[in-house]
C-alpha positions as CSV (number, residue, x, y, z in Angstrom):
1,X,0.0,36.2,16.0
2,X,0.4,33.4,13.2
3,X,1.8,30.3,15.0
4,X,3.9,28.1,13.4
5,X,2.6,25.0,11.6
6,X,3.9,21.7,13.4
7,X,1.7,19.4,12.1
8,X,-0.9,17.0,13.8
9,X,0.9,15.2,17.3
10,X,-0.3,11.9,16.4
11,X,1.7,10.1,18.8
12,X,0.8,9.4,22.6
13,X,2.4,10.8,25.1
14,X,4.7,8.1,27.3
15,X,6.6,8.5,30.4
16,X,10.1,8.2,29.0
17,X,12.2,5.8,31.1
18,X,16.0,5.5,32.0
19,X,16.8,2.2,34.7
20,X,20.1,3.0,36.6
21,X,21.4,-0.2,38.3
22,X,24.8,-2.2,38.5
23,X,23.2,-5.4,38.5
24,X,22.6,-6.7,35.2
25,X,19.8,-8.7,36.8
26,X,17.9,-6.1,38.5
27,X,17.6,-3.8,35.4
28,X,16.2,-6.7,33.0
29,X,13.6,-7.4,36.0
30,X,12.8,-4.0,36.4
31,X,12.0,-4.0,32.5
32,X,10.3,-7.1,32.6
33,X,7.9,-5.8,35.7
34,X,7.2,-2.1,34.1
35,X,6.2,-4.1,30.5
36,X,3.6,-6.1,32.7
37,X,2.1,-3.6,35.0
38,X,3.2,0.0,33.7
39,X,1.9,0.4,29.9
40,X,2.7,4.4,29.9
41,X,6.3,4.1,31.1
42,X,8.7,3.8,27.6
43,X,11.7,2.7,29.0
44,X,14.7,4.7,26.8
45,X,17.9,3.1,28.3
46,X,19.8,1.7,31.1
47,X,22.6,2.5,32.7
48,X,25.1,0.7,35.2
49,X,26.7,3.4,37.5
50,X,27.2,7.2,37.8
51,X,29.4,8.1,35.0
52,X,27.2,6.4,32.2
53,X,24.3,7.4,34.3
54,X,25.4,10.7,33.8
55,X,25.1,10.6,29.7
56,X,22.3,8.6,29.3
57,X,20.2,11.5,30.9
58,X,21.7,13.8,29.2
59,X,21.7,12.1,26.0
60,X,18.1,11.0,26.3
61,X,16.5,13.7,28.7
62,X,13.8,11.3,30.4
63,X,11.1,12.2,32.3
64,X,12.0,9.7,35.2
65,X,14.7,8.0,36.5
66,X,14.3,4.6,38.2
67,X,18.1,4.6,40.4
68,X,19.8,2.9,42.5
69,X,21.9,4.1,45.7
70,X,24.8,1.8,45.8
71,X,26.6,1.0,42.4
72,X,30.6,0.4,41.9
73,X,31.3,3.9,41.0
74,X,29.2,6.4,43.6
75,X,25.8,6.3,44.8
76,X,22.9,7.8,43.3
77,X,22.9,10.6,45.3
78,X,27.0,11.6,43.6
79,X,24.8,11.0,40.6
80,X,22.0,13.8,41.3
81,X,24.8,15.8,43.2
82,X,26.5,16.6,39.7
83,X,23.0,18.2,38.3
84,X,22.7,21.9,38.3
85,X,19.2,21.5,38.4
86,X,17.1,18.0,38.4
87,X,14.6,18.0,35.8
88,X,13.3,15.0,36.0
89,X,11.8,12.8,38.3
90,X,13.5,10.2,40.4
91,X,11.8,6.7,42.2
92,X,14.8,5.2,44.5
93,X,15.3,1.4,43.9
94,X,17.4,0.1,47.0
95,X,18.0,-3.0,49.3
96,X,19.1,-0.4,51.8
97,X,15.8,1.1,53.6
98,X,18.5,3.3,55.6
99,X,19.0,5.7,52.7
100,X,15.3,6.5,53.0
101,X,15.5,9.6,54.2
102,X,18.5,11.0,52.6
103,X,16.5,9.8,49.6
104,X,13.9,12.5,50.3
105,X,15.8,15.0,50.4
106,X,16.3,14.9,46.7
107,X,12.1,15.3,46.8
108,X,11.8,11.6,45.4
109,X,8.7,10.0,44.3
110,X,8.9,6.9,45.8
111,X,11.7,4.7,47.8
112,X,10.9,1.2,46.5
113,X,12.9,-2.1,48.5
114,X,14.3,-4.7,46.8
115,X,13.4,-7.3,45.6
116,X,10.5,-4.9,44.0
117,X,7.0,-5.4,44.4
118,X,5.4,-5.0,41.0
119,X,1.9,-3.5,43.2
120,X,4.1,-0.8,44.5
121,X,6.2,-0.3,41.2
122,X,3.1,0.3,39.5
123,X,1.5,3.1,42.2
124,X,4.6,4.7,42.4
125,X,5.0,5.0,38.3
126,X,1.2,6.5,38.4
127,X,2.1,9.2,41.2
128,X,5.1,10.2,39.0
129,X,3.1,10.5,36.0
130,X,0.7,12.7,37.8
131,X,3.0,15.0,39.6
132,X,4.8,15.3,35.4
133,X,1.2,16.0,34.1
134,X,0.6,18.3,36.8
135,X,3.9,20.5,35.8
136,X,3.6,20.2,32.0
137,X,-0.1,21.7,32.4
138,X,1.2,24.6,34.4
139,X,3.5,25.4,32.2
140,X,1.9,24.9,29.4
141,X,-0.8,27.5,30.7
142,X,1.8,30.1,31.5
143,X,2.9,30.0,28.0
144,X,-0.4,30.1,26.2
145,X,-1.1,33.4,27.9
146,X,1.9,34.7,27.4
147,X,2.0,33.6,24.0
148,X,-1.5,35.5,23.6
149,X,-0.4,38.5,24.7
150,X,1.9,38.9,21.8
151,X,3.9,41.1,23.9
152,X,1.4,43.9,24.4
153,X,3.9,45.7,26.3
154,X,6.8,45.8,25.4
155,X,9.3,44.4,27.7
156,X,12.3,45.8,27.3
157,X,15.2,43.9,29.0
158,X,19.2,45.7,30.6
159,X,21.8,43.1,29.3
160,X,24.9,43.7,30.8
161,X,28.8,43.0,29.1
162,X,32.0,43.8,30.2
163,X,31.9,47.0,27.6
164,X,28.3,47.8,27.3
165,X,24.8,48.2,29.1
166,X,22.2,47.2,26.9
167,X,18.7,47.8,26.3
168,X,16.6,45.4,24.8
169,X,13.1,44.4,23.5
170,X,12.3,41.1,24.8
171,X,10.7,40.3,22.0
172,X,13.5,41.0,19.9
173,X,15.6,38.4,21.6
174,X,15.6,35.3,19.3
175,X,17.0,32.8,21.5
176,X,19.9,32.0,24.1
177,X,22.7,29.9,24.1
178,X,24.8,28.3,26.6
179,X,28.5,28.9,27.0
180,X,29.0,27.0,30.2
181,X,28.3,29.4,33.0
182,X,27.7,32.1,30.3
183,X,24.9,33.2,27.9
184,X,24.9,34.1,24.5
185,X,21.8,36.7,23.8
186,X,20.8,36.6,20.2
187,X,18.8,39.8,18.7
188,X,16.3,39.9,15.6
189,X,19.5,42.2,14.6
190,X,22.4,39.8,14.6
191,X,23.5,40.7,17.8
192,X,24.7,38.2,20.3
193,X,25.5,39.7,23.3
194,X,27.6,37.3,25.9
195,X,26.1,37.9,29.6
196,X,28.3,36.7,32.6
197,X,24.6,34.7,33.4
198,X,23.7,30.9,33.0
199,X,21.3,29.4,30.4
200,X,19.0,28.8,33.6
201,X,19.4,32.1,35.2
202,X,17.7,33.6,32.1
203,X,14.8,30.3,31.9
204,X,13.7,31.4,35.1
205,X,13.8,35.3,34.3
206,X,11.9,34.7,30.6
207,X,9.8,31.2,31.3
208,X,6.8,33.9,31.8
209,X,7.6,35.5,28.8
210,X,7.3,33.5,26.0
211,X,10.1,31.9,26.3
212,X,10.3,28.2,26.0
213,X,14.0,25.7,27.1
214,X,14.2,23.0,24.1
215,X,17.3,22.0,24.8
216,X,19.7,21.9,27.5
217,X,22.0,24.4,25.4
218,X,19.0,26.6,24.3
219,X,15.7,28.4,25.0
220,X,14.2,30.1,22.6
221,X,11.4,33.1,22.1
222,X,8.4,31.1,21.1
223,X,7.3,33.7,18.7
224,X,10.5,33.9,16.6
225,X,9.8,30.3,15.4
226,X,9.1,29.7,11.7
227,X,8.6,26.2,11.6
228,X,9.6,22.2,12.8
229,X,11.8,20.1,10.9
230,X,11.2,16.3,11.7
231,X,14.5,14.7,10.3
232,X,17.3,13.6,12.7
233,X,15.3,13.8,16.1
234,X,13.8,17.6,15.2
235,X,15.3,20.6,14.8
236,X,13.1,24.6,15.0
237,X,13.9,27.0,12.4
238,X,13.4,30.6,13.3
239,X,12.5,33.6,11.4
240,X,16.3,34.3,10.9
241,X,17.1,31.2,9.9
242,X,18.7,30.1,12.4
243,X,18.4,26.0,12.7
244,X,18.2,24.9,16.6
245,X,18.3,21.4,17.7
246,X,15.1,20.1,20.0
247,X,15.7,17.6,23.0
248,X,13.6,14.6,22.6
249,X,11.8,14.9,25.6
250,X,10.7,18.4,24.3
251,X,9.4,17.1,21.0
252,X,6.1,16.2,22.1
253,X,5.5,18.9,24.5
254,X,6.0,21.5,21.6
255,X,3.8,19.7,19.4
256,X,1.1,19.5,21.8
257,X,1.9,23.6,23.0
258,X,1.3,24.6,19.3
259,X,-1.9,22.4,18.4
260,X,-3.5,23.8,21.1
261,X,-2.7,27.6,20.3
262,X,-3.7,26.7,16.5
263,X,-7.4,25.4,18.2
């Protein structure tokens, strides 16, 4: 299989950073403390409540979020309640130790007390760069061999519309798009097939496969991709053509995927 040329990842890889806090004065500290003690945290944005909580994670797609329970608008749990699925990881930042436990439940890193302690700031930023290593490497396994493979067998896949049944190549999926709680299935032929399934639904059937989610709205068959365009944030081409945004958090994790399947 020729892979597609990305280019040399010259950049190091950060834990990207989102603060979510309705005290102006708690977030500055919090940025002040993770500059002096936590040099692989890049801290992407802040955020005062639920709502703009909301769309700064999905605007910037961070790796962890440092939140609060009790803000003006909802609590941190509303905040992670209005997630299909959370991923990213989360470090509670409280006065209240009584939310502790609900806290957990949301599989937190950490459950840090104000006023913070910049010792326990700093372990707790080190376990959740582990546990995202940890998960990037996995993954980044299961695609290399499945990338390998080239699709050796060929996996042929029942979609299912309204109209018709039908049967395809995996590999001859392009990509998928997200309508909501519907998929668009895109072919190597121009079809694209709307399946009563969401974008998720099919990450967790075809994250084995070769498949790879670069964007909230996409996820795309890693062989089908042409080549990476750097200009406003990164965008994939693929063999069609077809031009598909990349999340930022992704960025990075592509580049690295690809220069190690060039090695």
């Amino acid at each position: 299989m020729e892979l597609p040329t990305f280019g040399k990842c010259y950049e190091e890889s950060m834990l990207r950073t989102v603060i979510i806090d309705d005290e102006d004065l708690v977030r500055e500290t919090i940025g002040k403390l993770l500059a002096m003690v936590c040099p692989q945290v890049k801290l992407v944005g802040e955020a005062s409540g639920v709502e703009s909580g909301l769309k700064i994670i999905h605007d910037l797609h961070p790796h962890l979020v440092l939140l609060d329970i009790r803000m003006d608008d909802g609590t941190g749990f509303d905040l992670l309640h209005r997630f299909e699925s959370i991923d990213f990881k989360v470090i509670f930042i409280t006065a209240y130790e009584k939310y502790a436990v609900q806290a957990f439940r949301f599989a937190a890193i950490d459950f840090l007390l104000k006023p913070i302690n910049p010792d326990d700031l700093s372990v707790a930023i080190k376990r959740a760069e582990t546990l995202i290593q940890e998960h990037f490497n996995s993954q980044l396994q299961a695609l290399e061999e499945n990338l390998k493979t080239e699709f050796r067998q060929k996996k042929k896949i029942v979609l299912k519309t309204q109209g018709n049944i039908y049967l395809v190549d995996l590999q001859n999926i392009t990509h998928c798009e997200s309508d909501g709680c519907y998929t668009y299935v895109h072919t190597t032929g121009g079809d694209r097939i709307l399946i009563t399934k969401t974008l998720k639904e099919f990450d967790d059937m075809f994250s084995e496969s070769g498949f790879y989610r670069i964007h909230k709205s996409y996820l795309v068959n890693l062989t089908q991709i042409k080549r990476f365009e750097k200009q406003e944030g990164g965008y994939i081409i693929l063999n069609n053509d077809f031009k598909i945004p990349v999340a930022s958090r992704k960025r990075e994790e592509l580049l690295e995927l690809f220069e190690k399947l060039a090695k």
